[in-house]
C-alpha positions as CSV (number, residue, x, y, z in Angstrom):
1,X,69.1,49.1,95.0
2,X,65.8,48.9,93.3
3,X,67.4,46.1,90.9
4,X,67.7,43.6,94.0
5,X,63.6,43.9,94.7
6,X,63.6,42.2,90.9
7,X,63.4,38.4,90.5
8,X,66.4,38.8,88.1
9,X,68.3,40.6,90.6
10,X,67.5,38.5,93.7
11,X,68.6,35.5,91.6
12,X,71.4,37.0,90.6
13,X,72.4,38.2,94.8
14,X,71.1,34.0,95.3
15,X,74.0,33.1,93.0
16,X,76.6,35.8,94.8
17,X,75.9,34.5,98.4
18,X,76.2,30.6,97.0
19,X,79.5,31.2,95.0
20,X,80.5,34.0,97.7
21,X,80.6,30.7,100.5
22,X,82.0,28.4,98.1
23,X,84.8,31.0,97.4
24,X,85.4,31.7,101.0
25,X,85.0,28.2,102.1
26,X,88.5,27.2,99.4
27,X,90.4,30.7,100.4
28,X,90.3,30.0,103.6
29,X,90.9,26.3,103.2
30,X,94.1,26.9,100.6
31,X,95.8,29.6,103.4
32,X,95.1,27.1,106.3
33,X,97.0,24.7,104.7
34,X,99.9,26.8,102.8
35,X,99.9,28.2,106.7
36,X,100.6,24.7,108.0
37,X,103.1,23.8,105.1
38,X,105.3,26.6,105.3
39,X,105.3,26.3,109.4
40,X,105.8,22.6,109.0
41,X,109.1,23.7,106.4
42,X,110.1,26.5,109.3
43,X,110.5,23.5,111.7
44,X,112.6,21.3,109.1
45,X,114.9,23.7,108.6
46,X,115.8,25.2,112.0
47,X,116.0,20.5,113.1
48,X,118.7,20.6,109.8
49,X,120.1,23.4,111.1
50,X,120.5,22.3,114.9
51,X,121.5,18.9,113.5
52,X,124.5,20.4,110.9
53,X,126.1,22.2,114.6
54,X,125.4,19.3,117.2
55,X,127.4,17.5,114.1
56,X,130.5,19.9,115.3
57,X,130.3,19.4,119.3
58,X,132.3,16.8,121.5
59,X,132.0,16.1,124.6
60,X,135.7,15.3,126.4
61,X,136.5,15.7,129.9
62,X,133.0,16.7,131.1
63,X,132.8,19.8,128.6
64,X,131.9,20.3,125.5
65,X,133.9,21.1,123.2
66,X,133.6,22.6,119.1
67,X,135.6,21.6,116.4
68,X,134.2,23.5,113.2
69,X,135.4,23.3,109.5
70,X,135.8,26.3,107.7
71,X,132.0,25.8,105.6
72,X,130.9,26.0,109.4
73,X,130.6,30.0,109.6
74,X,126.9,29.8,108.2
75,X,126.0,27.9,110.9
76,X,127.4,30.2,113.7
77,X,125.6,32.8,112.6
78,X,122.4,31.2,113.4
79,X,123.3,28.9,116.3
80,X,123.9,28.5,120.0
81,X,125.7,25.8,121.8
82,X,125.6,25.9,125.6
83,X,127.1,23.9,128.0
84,X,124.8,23.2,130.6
85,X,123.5,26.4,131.0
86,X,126.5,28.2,130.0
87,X,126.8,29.2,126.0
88,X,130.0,27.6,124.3
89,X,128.7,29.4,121.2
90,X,126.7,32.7,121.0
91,X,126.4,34.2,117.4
92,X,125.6,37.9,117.5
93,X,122.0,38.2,117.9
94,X,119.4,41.5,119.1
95,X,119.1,41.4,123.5
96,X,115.5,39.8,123.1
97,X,117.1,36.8,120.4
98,X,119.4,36.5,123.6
99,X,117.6,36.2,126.3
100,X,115.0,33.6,124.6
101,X,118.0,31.1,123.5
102,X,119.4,31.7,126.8
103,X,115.6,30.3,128.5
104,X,115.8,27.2,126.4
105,X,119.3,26.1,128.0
106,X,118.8,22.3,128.4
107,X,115.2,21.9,126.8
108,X,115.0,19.0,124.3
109,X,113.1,18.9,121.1
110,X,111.4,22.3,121.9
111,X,110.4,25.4,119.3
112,X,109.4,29.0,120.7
113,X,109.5,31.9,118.3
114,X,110.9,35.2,119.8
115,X,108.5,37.8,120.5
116,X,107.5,39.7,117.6
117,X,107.2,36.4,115.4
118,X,110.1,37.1,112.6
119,X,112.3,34.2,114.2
120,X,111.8,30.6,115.2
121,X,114.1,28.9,117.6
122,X,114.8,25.3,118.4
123,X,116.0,23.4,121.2
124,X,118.3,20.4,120.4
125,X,119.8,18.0,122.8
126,X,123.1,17.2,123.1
127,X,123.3,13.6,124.4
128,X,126.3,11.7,126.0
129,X,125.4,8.4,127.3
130,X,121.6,8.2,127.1
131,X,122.1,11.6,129.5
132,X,121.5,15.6,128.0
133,X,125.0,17.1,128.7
134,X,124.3,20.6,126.4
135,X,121.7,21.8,124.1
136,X,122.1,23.4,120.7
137,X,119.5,26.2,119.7
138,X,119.4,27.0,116.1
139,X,117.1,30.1,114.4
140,X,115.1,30.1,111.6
141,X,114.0,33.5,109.8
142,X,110.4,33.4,109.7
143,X,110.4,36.5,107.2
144,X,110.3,34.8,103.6
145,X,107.4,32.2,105.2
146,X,105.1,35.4,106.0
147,X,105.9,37.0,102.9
148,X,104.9,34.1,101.0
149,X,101.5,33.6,103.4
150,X,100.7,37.1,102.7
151,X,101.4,37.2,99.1
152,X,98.9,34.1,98.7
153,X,96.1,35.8,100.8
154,X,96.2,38.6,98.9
155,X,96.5,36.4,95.4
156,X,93.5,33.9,96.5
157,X,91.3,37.4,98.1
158,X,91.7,39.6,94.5
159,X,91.2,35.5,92.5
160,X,88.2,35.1,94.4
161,X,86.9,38.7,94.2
162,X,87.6,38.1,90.2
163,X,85.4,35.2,90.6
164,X,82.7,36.3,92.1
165,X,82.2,39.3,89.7
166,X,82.2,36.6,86.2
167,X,80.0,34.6,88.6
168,X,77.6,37.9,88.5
169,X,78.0,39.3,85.4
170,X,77.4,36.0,84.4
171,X,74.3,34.9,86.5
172,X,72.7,38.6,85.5
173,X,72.8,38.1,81.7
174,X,71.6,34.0,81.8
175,X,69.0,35.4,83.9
176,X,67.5,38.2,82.1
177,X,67.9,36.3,79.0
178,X,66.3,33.6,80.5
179,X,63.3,35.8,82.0
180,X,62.8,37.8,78.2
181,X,60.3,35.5,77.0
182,X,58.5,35.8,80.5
183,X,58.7,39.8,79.8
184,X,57.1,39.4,76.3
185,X,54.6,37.4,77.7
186,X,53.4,40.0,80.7
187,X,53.6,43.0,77.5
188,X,51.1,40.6,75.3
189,X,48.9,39.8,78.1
190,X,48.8,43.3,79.3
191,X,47.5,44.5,75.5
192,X,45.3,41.1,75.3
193,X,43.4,42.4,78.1
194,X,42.6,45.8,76.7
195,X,41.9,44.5,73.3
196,X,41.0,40.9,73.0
197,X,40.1,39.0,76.7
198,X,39.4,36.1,74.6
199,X,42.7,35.7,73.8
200,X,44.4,36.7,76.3
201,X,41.7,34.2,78.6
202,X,41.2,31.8,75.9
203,X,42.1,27.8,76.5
204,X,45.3,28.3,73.9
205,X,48.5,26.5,75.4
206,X,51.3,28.2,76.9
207,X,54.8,27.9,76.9
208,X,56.0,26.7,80.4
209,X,58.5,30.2,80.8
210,X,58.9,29.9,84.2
211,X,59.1,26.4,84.2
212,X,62.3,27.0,81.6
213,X,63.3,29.6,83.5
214,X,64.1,27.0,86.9
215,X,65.6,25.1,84.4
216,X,67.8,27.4,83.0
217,X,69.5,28.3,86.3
218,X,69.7,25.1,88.3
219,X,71.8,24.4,85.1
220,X,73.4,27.7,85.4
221,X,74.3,26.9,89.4
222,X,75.9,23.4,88.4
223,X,78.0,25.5,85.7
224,X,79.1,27.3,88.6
225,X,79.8,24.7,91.1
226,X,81.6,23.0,88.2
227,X,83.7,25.7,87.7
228,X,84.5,25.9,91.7
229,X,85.2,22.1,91.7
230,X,87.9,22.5,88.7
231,X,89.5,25.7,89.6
232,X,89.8,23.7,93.3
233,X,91.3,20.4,91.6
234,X,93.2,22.5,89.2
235,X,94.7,24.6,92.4
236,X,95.9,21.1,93.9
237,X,97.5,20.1,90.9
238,X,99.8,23.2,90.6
239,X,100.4,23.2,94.1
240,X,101.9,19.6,93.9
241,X,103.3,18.9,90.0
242,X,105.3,22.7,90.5
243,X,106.7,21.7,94.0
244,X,109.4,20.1,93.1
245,X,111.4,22.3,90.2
246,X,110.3,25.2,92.3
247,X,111.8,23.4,95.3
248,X,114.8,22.6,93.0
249,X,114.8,26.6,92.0
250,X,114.9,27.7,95.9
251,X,117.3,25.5,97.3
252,X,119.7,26.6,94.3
253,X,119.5,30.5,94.7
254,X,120.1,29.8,98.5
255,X,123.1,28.1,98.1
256,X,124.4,30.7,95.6
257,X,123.4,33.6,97.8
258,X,124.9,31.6,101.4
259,X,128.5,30.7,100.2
260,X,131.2,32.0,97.7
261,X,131.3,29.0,95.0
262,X,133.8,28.8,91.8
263,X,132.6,29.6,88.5
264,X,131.9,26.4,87.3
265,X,129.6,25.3,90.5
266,X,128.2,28.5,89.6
267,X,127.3,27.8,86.3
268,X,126.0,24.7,86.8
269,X,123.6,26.3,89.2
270,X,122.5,28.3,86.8
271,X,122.1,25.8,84.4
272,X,119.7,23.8,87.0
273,X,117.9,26.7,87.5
274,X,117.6,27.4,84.0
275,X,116.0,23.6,83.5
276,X,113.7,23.7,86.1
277,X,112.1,27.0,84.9
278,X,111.6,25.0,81.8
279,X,110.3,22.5,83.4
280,X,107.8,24.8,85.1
281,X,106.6,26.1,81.9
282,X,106.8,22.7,80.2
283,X,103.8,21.5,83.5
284,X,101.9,24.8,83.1
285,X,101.5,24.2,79.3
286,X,100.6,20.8,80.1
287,X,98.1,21.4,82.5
288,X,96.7,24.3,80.5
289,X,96.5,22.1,77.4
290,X,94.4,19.7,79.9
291,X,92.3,22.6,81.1
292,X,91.8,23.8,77.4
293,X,91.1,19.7,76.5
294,X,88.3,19.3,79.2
295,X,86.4,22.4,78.2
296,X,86.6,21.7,74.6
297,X,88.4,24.0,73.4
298,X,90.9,22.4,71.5
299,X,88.9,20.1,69.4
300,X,90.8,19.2,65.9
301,X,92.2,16.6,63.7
302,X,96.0,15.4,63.3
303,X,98.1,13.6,60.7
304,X,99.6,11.0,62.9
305,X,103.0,10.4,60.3
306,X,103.2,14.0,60.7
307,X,103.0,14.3,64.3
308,X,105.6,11.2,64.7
309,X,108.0,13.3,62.2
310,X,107.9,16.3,64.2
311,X,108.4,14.3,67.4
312,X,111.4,12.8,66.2
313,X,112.8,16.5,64.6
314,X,112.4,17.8,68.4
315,X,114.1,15.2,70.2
316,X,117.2,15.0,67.6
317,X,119.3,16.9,69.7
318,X,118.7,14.9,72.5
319,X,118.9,11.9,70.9
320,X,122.6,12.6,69.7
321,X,123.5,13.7,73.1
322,X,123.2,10.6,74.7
323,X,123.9,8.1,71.2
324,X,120.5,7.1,71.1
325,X,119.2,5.8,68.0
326,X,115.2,6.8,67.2
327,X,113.2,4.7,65.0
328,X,109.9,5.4,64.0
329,X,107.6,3.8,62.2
330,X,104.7,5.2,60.2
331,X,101.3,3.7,59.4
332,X,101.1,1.8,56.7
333,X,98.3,4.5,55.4
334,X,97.4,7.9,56.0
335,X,96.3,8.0,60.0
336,X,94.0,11.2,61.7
337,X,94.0,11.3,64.8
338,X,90.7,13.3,66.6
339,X,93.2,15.5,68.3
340,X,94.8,19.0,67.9
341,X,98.9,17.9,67.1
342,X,100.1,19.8,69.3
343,X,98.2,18.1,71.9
344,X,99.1,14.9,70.8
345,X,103.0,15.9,70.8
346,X,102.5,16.9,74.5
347,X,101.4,13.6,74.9
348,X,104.2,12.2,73.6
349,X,107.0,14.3,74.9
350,X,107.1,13.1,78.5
351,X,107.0,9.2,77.1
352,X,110.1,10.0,75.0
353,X,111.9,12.0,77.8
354,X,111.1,9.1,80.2
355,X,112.5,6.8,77.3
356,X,115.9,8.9,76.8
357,X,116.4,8.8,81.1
358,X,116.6,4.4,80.7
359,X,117.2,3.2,76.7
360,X,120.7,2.0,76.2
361,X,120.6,1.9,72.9
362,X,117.6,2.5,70.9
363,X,114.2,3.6,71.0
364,X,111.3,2.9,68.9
365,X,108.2,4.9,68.1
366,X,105.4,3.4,66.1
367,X,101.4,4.3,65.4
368,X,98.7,2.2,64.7
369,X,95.2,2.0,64.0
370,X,93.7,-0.4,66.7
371,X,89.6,-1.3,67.3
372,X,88.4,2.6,66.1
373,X,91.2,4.2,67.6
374,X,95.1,5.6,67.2
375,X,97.8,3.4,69.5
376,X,101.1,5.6,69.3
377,X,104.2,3.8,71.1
378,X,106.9,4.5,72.8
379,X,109.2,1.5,73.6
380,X,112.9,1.5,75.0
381,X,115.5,-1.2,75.6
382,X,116.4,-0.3,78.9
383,X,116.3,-1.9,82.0
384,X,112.5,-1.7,81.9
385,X,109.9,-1.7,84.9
386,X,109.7,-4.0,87.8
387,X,107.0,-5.7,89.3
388,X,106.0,-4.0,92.2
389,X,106.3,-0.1,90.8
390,X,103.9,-0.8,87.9
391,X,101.0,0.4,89.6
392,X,102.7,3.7,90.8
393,X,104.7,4.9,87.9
394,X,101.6,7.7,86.9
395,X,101.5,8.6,90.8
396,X,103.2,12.3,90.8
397,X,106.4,12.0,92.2
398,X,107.2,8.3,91.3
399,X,109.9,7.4,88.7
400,X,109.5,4.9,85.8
401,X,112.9,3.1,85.5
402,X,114.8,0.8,88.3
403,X,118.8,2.3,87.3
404,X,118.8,5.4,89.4
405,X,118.1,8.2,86.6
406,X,117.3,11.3,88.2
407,X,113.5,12.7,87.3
408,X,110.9,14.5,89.2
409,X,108.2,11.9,88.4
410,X,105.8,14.6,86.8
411,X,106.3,13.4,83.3
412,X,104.2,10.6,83.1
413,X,101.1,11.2,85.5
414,X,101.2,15.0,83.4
415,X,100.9,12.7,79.8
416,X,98.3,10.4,81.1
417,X,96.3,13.3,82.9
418,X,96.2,15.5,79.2
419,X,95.2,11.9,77.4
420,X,92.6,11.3,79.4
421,X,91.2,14.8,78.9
422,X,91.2,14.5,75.0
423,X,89.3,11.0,75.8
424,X,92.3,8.7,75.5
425,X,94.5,7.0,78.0
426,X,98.4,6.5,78.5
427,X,98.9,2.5,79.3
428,X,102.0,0.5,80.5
429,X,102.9,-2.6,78.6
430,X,106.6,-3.2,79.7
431,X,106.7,-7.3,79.6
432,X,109.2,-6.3,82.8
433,X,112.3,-5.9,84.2
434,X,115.5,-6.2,82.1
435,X,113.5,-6.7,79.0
436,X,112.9,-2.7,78.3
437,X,109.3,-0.4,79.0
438,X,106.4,-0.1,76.8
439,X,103.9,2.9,77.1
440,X,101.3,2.9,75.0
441,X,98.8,6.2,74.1
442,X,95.3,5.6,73.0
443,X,93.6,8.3,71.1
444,X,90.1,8.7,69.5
445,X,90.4,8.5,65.6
C-alpha cells in the first residue's frame, strides 16, 4: 500500500480511475446496445413468425378456419390461433406458456414474455373487414439472445479488465522512467549538501525534470485515450462489416437444423457457410491489416509489376470460372510502391472481386506513376455505375454495380478504409452507366 503514498504510484492509480471510467463508460454502452439489438431481433422473429401462421387462417362462415401445407409443422409448434377467445390451434406448451397465450386472446400488436423470461410471445390480429375476428400468438425462445448477452458481458468485463492492467503496467514503467532523472537529482543534491553547498546552491541551471515529467504523461494520457478511441471505432466496425456473413452463417445452420432437406440443398448450405467463414476471415485480415497500417507497423516497400503478377496468379481460377479475360499492364519501368505487398494486394482484391461480380467480358488492371505517387487500376466493361449510387458505393452495405449481382457491400468500403490507413485513397472514375466502372487506388511511392 505504501507504493500508492508515492507520486509514481498515485499517477499511476490517476491513470487506473481515468481509463477504469472510460472502460466502464464503453462496456456498459456496447451491452446496452447489443441488449437492444438482440430484443429488437426477438421481436422480428416472433412478427415473421405470427405472420407465416395468420398466412394459413380463413375466415368462412363466421369461423376461422386453418388450411396448413405440409412445411407448416414448424410453425405449430410455436403458435396459437384462437378464435375469439377460443384456441383453433394450441401447440403443446408448459401450463404457464398456456395460460399467458390464453390472456392475450384478441390483443393486437402486443408482446409479453412468460414469467421466467426464456420466452417471448406476440399478439397478432386476425382482421376480416377492417374488424379483429381472431388473434394469432407466436413464441420466440429468448434462450440463444441471453446466451449471447451473457457471453458478451463476460467477453467486454475480462477485455476491459485486460485493459486496464496494460494501461497500468504501462502508466507504472513511463512513470518511473520518467521520474529517474528526478531521483538522480534528489541523490546529488542530498551529497551536494554534505560536501559542496556551493554546488548544490550555486546559480548553475537545471534541467526542468518535473516540468518533463508533466510532459511526459499528459502525452502518456492521450496515448491512452487514443488507444480507448480506436479499440471503440475498431469495436463498431466488426460489429457492422461481420454482420452480415455471420447473419448469412445463422440463418443457414437454422434452416439445416429446422427441416429435413435433400442432399444437394444440403450441400449448398454448406458451401454458403463455408464462403461466408471466408469471408469473415477475409474482413478480420482486412481490418487487422488496417489496425497494423495506422500504428505503423507495417511500413515497407513493393514492386508494383510484381504485386500486379501475383494479383492476376490469385484470381486465375476465378477468372476461368466465369470466361473473364485479365489484362494487365505493367509500368513501363521498374515501380516501388511505399507499401508492404501484401497490403497492397488486399487493396486490390476487393476491386477485382467487385470487377468479376459486373465485367462481361474483360477486365483490365494497369499501374502508373502519377504526380509522386502509384495509381493501380481496376477497370471492367460491365454495366458500370449510375448516377445517383456514386456517392454510396464505399458506404458498408451498398453494392457497386446496377445488374443485380449478389454482394454484401463490405468489399469496397474495407479497400478504401486499409488505403487510407497506408496514406492513399480508393477513388471512382466510372464515366457511368453502360460504359463499364473505374476504381482507381492511390498509393505513396
Amino acid at each position: 500500500m505504501r507504493r500508492f503514498h508515492t507520486l509514481r504510484g498515485r499517477l499511476t492509480a490517476l491513470g487506473l480511475l481515468a481509463a477504469l471510467a472510460a472502460v466502464a463508460v464503453l462496456t456498459v454502452a456496447f451491452n446496452v446496445i447489443l441488449d437492444r439489438s438482440l430484443n429488437a431481433d426477438a421481436n422480428a422473429r416472433a412478427r415473421s413468425l405470427a405472420a407465416a401462421a395468420a398466412a394459413t387462417v380463413e375466415y368462412e362462415n363466421g369461423r376461422l378456419l386453418v388450411h396448413e401445407s405440409v412445411d407448416d409443422a414448424i410453425v405449430d409448434r410455436r403458435v396459437w390461433i384462437f378464435d375469439g377467445a377460443r384456441a383453433v390451434e394450441r401447440p403443446p406448451a408448459t401450463a404457464e406458456l398456456q395460460r399467458t397465450a390464453e390472456a392475450l386472446a384478441g390483443s393486437a400488436h402486443v408482446f409479453d414474455d412468460v414469467p421466467g423470461g426464456d420466452v417471448r410471445l406476440y399478439a397478432a390480429p386476425v382482421n376480416v373487414r377492417g374488424r379483429q375476428v381472431g388473434t394469432v400468438v407466436a413464441a420466440q425462445s429468448l434462450t440463444a439472445y441471453d446466451r449471447t448477452t451473457d457471453l458478451a458481458l463476460l467477453g467486454s468485463v475480462v477485455l476491459g479488465l485486460v485493459l486496464l492492467a496494460a494501461v497500468g503496467a504501462l502508466t507504472w514503467i513511463t512513470v518511473g522512467r520518467a521520474l529517474d532523472p528526478v531521483r538522480e537529482m534528489t541523490a546529488s543534491a542530498a551529497d551536494w549538501s554534505e560536501r559542496d553547498l556551493a554546488q548544490r546552491f550555486g546559480a548553475t541551471p537545471r534541467p526542468d525534470e518535473l516540468g518533463e515529467l508533466a510532459r511526459t504523461f499528459d502525452a502518456l494520457l492521450d496515448r491512452v485515450a487514443a488507444s480507448l478511441r480506436h479499440e471503440q471505432r475498431l469495436s463498431a466496425e466488426l460489429s457492422h462489416e461481420l454482420r452480415t456473413p455471420l447473419a448469412r452463417i445463422v440463418a443457414e445452420i437454422e434452416l439445416l437444423q429446422r427441416r429435413e432437406r435433400s442432399p444437394e440443398d444440403r450441400a449448398d448450405a454448406y458451401a454458403v457457410v463455408a464462403r461466408s467463414a471466408e469471408q469473415m476471415n477475409g474482413i478480420l485480415e482486412t481490418l487487422m491489416a488496417a489496425a497494423r497500417a495506422e500504428a505503423q507497423l507495417d511500413v515497407g516497400r513493393s514492386d508494383v509489376g510484381g504485386v500486379l503478377d501475383r494479383v492476376a496468379e490469385g484470381w486465375a481460377p476465378a477468372l476461368a470460372e466465369r470466361e473473364l479475360e485479365l489484362e494487365v499492364r505493367h509500368p513501363a519501368a521498374p515501380m516501388m510502391a511505399g507499401v508492404d505487398a501484401e497490403v497492397v494486394e488486399r487493396i486490390v482484391a476487393p476491386l477485382i472481386d467487385n470487377a468479376l461480380r459486373y465485367a462481361r467480358s474483360h477486365i483490365l488492371l494497369s499501374a502508373v506513376a502519377r504526380d509522386g505517387a502509384i495509381v493501380l487500376s481496376v477497370a471492367d466493361d460491365g454495366p458500370g455505375v449510375g448516377a445517383d449510387a456514386r456517392e454510396h458505393v464505399f458506404e458498408p452495405g451498398r453494392v457497386a454495380g446496377v445488374n443485380g449481382h449478389g454482394g454484401a457491400g463490405l468489399g469496397l468500403p474495407l479497400a478504401r478504409r486499409l488505403a487510407l490507413a497506408v496514406g492513399g485513397d480508393v477513388t471512382l472514375t466510372a464515366p457511368g452507366a453502360d460504359a463499364g466502372a473505374e476504381f482507381q487506388v492511390r498509393l505513396p511511392a
